[in-house]
Biopython code that builds the backbone (N, CA, C, O; Angstrom):
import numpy as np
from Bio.PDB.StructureBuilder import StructureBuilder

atoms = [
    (1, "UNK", "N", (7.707, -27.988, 30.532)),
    (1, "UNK", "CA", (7.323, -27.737, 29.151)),
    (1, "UNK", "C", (7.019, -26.254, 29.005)),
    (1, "UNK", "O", (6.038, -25.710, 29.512)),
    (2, "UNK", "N", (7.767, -25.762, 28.408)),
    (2, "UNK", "CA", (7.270, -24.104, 27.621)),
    (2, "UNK", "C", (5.902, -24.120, 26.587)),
    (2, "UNK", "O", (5.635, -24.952, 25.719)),
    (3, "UNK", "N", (5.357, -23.255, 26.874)),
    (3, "UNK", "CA", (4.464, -22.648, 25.862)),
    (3, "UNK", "C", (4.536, -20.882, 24.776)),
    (3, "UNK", "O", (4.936, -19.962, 25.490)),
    (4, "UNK", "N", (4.349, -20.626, 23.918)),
    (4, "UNK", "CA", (5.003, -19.567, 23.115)),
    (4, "UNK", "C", (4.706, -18.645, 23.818)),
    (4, "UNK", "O", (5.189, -17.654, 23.272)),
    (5, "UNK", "N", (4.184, -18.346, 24.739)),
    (5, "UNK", "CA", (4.043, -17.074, 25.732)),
    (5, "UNK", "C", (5.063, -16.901, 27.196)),
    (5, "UNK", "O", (4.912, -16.056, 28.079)),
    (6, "UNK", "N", (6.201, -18.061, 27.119)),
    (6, "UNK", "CA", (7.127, -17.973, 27.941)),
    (6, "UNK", "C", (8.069, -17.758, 26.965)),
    (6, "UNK", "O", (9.069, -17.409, 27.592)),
    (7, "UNK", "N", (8.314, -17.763, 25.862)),
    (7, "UNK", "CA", (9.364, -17.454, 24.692)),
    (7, "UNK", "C", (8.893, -16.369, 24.111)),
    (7, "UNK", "O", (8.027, -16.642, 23.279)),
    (8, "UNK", "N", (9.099, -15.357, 24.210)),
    (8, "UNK", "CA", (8.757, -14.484, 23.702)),
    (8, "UNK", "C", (9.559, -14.303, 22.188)),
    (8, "UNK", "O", (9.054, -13.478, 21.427)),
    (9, "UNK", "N", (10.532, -14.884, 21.816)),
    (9, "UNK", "CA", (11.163, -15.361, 20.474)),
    (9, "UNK", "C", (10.436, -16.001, 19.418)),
    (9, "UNK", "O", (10.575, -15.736, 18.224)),
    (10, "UNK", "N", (9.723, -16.780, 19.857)),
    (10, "UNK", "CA", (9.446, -17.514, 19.395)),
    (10, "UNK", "C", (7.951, -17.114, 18.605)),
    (10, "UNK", "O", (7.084, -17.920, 18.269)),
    (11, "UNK", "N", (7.938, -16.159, 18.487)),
    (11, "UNK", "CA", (5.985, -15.869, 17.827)),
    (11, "UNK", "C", (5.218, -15.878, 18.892)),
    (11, "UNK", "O", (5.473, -15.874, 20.097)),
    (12, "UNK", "N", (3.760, -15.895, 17.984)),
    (12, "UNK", "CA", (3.030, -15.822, 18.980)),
    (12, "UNK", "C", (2.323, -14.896, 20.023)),
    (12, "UNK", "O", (2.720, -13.827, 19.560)),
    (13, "UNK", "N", (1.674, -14.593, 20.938)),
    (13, "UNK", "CA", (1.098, -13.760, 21.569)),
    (13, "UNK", "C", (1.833, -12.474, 21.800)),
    (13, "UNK", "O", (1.739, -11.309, 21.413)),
    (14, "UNK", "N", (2.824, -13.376, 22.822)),
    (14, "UNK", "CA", (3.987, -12.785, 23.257)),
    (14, "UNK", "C", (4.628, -11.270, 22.415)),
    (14, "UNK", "O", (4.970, -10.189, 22.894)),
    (15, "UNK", "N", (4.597, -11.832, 20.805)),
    (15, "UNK", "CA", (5.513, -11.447, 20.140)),
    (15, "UNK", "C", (4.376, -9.698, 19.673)),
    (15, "UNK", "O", (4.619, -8.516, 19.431)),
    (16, "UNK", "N", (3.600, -10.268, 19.742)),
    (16, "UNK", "CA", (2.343, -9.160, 19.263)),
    (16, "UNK", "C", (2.276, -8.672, 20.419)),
    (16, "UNK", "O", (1.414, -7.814, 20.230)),
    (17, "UNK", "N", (2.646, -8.565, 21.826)),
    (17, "UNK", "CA", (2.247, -8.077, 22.917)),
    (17, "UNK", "C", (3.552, -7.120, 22.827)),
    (17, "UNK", "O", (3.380, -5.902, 22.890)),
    (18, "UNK", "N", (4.493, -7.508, 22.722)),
    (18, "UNK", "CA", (5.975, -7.107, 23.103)),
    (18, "UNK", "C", (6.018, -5.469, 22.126)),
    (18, "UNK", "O", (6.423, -4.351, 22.442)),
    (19, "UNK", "N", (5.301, -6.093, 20.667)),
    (19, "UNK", "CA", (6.034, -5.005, 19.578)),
    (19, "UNK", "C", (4.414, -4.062, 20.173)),
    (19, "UNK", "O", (4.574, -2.841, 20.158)),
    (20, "UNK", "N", (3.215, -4.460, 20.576)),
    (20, "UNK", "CA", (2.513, -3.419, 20.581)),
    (20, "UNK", "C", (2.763, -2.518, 21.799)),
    (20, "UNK", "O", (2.266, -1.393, 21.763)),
    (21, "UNK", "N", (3.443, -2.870, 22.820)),
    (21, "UNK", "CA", (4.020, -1.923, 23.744)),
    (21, "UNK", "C", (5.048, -1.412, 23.358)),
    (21, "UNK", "O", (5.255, -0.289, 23.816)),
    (22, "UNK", "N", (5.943, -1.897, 22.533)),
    (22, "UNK", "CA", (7.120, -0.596, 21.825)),
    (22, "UNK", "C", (6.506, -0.190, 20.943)),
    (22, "UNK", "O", (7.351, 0.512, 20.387)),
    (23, "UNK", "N", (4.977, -0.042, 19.957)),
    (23, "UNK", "CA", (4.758, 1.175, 19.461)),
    (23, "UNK", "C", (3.980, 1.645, 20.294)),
    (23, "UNK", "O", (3.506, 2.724, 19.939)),
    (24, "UNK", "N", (3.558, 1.181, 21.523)),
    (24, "UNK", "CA", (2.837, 2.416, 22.098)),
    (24, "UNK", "C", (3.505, 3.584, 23.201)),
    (24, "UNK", "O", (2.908, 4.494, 23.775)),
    (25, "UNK", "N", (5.476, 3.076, 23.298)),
    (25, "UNK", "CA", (6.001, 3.423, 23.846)),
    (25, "UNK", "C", (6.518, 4.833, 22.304)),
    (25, "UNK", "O", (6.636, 6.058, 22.342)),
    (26, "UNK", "N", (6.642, 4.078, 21.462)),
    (26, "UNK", "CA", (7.524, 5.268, 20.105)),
    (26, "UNK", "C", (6.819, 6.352, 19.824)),
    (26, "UNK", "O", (7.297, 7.486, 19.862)),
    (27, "UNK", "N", (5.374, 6.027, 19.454)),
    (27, "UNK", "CA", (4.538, 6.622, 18.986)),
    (27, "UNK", "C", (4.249, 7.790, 20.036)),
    (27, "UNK", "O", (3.573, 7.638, 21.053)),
    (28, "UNK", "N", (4.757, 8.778, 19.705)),
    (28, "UNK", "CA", (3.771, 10.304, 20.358)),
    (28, "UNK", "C", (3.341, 10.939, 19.246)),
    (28, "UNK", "O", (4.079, 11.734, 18.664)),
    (29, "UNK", "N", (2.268, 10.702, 18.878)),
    (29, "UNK", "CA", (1.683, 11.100, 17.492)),
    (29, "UNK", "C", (1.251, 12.727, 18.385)),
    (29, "UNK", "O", (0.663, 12.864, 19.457)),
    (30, "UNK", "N", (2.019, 14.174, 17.099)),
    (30, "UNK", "CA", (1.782, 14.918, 17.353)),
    (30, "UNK", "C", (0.518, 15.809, 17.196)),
    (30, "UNK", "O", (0.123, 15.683, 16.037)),
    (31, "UNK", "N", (-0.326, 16.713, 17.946)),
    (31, "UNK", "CA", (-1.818, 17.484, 17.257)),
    (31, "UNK", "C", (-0.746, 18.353, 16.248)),
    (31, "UNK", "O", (0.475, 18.293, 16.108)),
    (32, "UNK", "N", (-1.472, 18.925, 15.817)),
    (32, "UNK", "CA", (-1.014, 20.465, 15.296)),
    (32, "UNK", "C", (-1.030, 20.420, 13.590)),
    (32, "UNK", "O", (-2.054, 19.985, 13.063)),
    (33, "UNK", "N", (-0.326, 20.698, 13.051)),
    (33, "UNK", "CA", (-0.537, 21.330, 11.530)),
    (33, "UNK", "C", (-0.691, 19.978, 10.780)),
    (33, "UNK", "O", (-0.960, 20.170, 9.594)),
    (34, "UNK", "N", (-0.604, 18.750, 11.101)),
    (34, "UNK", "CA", (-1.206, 17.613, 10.020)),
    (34, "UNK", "C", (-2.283, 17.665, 10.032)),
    (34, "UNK", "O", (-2.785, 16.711, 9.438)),
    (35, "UNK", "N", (-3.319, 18.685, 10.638)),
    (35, "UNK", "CA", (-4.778, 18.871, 10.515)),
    (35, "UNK", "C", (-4.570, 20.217, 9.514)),
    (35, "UNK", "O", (-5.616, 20.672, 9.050)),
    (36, "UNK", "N", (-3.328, 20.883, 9.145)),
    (36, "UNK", "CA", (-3.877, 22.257, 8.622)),
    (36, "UNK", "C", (-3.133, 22.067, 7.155)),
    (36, "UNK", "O", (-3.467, 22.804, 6.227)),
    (37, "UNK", "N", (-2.006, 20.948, 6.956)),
    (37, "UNK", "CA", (-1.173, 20.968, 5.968)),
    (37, "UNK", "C", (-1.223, 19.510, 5.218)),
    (37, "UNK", "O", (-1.609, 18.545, 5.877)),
    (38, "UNK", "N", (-0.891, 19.363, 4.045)),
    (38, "UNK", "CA", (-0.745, 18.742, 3.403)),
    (38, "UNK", "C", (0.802, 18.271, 3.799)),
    (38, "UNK", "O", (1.580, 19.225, 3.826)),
    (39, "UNK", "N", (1.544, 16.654, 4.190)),
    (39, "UNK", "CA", (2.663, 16.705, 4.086)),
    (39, "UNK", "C", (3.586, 15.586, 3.350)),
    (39, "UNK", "O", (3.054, 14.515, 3.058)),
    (40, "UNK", "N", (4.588, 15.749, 3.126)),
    (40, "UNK", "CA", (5.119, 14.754, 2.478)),
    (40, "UNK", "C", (5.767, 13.384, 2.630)),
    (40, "UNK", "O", (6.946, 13.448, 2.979)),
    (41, "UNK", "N", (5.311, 12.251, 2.462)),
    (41, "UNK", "CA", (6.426, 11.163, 3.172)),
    (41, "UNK", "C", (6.247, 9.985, 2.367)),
    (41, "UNK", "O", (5.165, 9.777, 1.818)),
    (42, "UNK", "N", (7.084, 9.307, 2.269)),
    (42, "UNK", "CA", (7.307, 7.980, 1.542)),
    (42, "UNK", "C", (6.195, 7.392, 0.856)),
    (42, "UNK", "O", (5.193, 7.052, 1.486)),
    (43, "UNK", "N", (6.264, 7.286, -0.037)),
    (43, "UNK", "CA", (4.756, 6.325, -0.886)),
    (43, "UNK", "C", (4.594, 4.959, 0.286)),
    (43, "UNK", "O", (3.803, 4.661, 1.180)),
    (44, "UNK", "N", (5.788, 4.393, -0.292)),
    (44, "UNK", "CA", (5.367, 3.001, 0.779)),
    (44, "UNK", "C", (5.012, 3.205, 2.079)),
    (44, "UNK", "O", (4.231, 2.390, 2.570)),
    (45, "UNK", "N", (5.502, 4.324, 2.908)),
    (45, "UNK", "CA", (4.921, 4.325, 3.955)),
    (45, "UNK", "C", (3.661, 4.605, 4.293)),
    (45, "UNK", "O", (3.144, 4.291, 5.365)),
    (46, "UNK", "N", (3.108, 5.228, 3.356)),
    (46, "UNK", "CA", (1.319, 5.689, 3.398)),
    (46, "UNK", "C", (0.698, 4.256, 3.008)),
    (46, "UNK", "O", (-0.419, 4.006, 3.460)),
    (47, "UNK", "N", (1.304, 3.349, 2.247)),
    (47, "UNK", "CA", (0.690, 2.488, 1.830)),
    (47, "UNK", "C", (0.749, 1.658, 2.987)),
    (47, "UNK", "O", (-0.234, 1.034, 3.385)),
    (48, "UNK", "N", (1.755, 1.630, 3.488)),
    (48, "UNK", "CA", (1.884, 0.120, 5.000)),
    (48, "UNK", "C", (1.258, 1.363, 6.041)),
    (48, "UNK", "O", (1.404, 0.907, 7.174)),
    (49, "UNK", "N", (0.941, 2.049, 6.091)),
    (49, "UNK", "CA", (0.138, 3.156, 7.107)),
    (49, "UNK", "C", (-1.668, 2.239, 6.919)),
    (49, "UNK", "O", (-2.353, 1.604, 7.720)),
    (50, "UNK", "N", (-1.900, 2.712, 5.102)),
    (50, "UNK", "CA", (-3.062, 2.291, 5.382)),
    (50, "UNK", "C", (-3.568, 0.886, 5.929)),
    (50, "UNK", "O", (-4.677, 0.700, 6.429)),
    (51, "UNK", "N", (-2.409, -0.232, 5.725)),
    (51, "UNK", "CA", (-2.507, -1.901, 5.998)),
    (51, "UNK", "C", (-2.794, -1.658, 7.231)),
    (51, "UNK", "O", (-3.910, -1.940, 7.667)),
    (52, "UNK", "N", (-1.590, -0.945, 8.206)),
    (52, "UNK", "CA", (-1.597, -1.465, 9.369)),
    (52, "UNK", "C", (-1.840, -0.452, 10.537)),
    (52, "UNK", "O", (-1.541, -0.602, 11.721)),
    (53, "UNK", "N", (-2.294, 0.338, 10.088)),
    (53, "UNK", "CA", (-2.645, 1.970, 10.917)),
    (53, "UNK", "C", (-1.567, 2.569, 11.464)),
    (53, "UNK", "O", (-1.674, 3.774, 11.693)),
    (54, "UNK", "N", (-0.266, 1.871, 11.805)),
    (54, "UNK", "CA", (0.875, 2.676, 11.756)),
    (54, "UNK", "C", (1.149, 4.194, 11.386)),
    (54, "UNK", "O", (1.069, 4.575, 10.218)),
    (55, "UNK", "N", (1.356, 4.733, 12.049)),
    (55, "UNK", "CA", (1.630, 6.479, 11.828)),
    (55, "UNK", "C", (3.193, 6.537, 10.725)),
    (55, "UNK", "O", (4.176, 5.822, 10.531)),
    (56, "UNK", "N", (2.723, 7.675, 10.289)),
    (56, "UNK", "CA", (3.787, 7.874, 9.326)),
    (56, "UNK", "C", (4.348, 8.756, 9.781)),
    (56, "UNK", "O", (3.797, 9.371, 10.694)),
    (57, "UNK", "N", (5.641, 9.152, 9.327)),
    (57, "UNK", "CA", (6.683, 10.824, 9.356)),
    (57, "UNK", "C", (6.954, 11.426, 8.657)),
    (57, "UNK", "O", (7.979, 11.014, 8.114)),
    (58, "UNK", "N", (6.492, 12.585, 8.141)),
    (58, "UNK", "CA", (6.684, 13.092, 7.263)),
    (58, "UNK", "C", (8.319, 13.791, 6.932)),
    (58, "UNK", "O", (9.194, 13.390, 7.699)),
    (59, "UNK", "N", (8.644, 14.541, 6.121)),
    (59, "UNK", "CA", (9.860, 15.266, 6.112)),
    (59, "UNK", "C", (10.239, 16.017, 7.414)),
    (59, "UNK", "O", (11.267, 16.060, 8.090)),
    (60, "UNK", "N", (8.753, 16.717, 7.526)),
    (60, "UNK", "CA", (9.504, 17.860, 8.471)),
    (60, "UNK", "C", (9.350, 17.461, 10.053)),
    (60, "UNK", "O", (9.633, 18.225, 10.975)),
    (61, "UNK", "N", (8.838, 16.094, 10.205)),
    (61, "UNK", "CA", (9.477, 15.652, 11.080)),
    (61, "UNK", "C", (7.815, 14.872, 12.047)),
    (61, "UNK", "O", (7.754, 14.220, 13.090)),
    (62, "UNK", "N", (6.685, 15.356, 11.066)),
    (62, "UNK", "CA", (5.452, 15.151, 12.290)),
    (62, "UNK", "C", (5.002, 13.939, 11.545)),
    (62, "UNK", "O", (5.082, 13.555, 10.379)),
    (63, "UNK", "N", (4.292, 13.294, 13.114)),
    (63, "UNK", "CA", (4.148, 11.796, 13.363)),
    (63, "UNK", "C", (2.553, 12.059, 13.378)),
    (63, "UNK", "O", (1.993, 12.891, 14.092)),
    (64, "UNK", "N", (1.840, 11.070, 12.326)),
    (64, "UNK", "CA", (0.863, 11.179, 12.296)),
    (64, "UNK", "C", (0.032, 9.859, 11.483)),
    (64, "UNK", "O", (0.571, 9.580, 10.412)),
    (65, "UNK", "N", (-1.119, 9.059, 11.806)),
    (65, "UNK", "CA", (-1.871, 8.641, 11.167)),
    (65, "UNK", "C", (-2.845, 8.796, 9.955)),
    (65, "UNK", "O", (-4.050, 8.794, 10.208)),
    (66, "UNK", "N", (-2.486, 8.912, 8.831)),
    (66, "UNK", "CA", (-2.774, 9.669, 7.665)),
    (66, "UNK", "C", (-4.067, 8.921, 7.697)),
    (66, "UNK", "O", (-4.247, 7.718, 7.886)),
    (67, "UNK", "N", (-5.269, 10.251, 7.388)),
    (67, "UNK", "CA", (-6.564, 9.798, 7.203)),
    (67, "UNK", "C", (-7.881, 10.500, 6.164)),
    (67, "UNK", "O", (-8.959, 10.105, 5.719)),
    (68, "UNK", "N", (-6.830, 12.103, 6.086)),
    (68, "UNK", "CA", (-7.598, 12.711, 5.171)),
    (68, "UNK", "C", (-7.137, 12.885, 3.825)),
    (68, "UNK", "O", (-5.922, 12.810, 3.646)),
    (69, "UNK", "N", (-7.827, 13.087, 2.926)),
    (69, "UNK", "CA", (-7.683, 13.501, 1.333)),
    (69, "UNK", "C", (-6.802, 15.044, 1.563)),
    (69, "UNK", "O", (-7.102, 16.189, 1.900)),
    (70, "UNK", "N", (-5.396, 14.206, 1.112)),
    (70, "UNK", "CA", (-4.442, 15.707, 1.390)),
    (70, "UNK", "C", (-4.487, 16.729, 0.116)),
    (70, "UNK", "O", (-3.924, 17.812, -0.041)),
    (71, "UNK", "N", (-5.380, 15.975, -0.750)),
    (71, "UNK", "CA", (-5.394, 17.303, -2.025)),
    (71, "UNK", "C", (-6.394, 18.614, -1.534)),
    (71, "UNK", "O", (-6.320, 19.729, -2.050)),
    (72, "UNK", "N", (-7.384, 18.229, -0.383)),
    (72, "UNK", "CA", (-7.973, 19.107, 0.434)),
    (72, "UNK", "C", (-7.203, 20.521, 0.826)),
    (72, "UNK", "O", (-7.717, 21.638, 0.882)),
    (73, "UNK", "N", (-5.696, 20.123, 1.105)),
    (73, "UNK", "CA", (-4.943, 20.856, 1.863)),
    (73, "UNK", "C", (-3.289, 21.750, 1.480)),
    (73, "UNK", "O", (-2.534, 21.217, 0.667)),
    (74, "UNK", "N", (-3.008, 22.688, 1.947)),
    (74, "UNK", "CA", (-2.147, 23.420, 0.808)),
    (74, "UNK", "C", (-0.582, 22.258, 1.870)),
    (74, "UNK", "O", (-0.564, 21.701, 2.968)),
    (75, "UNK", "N", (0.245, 22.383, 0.958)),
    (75, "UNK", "CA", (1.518, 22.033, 0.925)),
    (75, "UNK", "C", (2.311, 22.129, 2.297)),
    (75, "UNK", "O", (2.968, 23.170, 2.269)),
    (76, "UNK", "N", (2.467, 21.562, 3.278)),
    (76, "UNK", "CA", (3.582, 22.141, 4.716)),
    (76, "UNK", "C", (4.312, 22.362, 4.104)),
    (76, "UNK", "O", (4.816, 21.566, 3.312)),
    (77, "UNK", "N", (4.831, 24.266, 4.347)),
    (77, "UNK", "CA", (6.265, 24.757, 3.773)),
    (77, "UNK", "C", (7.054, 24.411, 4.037)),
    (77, "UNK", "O", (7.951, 24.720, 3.253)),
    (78, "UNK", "N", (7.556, 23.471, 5.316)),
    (78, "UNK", "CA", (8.543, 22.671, 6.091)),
    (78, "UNK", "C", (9.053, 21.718, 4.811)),
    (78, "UNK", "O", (10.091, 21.934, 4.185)),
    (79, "UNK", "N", (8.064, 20.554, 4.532)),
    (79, "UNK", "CA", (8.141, 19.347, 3.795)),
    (79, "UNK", "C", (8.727, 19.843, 2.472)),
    (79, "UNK", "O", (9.720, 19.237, 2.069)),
    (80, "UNK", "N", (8.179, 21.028, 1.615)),
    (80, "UNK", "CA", (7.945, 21.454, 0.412)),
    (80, "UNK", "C", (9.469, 21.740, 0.309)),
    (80, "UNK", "O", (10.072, 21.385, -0.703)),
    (81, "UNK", "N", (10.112, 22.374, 1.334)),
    (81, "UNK", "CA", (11.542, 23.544, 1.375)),
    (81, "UNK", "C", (12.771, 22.207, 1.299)),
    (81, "UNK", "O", (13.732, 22.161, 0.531)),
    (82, "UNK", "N", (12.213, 20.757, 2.794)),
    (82, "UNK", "CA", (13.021, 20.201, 2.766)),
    (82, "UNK", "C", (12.894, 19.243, 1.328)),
    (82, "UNK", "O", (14.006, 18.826, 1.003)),
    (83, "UNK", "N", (12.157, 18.948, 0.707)),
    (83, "UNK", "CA", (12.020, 18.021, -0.482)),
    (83, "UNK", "C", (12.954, 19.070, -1.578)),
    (83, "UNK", "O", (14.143, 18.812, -1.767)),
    (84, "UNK", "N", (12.437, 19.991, -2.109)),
    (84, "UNK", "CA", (13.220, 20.861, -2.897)),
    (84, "UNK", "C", (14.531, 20.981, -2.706)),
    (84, "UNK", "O", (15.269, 21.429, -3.584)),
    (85, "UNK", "N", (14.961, 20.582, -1.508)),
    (85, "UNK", "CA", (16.687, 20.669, -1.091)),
    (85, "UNK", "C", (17.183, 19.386, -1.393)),
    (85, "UNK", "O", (18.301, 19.114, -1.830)),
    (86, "UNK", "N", (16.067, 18.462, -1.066)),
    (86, "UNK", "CA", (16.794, 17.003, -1.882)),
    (86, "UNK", "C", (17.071, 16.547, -3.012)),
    (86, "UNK", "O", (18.029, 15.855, -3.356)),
    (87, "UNK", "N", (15.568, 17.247, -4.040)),
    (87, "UNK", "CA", (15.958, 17.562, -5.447)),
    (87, "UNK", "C", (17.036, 17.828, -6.388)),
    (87, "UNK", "O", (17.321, 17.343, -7.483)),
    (88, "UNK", "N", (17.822, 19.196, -5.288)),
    (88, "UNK", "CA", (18.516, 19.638, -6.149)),
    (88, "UNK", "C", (20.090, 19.193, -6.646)),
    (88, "UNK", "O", (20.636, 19.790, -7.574)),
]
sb = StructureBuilder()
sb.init_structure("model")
sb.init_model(0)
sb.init_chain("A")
sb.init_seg("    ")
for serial, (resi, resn, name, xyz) in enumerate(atoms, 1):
    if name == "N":
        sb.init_residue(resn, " ", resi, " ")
    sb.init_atom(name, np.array(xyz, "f"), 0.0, 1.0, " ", f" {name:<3s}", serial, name[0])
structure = sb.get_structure()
């Protein structure tokens, strides 16, 4: 007889064990300028950031757990340059 922790398909422990070692394998959340910049990235993704603490990516490419009030902070020229290029 199987139990859901020999199926890893199937839900269950397993299934929450499996995906939290591939984000702790994805995730290299970077230091550096998401402490100095304001940056830009998906509405929905800030929103499933705040559900599930999931790190977000911004445009210019940094991986980070959004936690502060970014109106605090001036614009990453990275995000600002690449958004304006999508605009146009």
């Amino acid at each position: 007889m199987s139990t859901p922790l020999d199926s890893p398909d199937q839900g269950g422990l397993a299934t929450l064990d499996r995906e939290l070692e591939e984000l702790i394998r994805e995730e290299s959340i970077e230091p550096g300028d998401h402490e100095r910049f304001s940056h830009y990235v998906k509405k929905d993704k800030i929103l499933e950031s705040a559900i599930t603490g999931k790190p977000v990516r911004a445009l210019c490419g940094k991986k980070w757990t959004p936690g502060r009030d970014p109106e605090k902070f001036p614009v990453c020229p990275t995000c600002k340059e690449i958004y304006e290029n999508l605009t146009k």
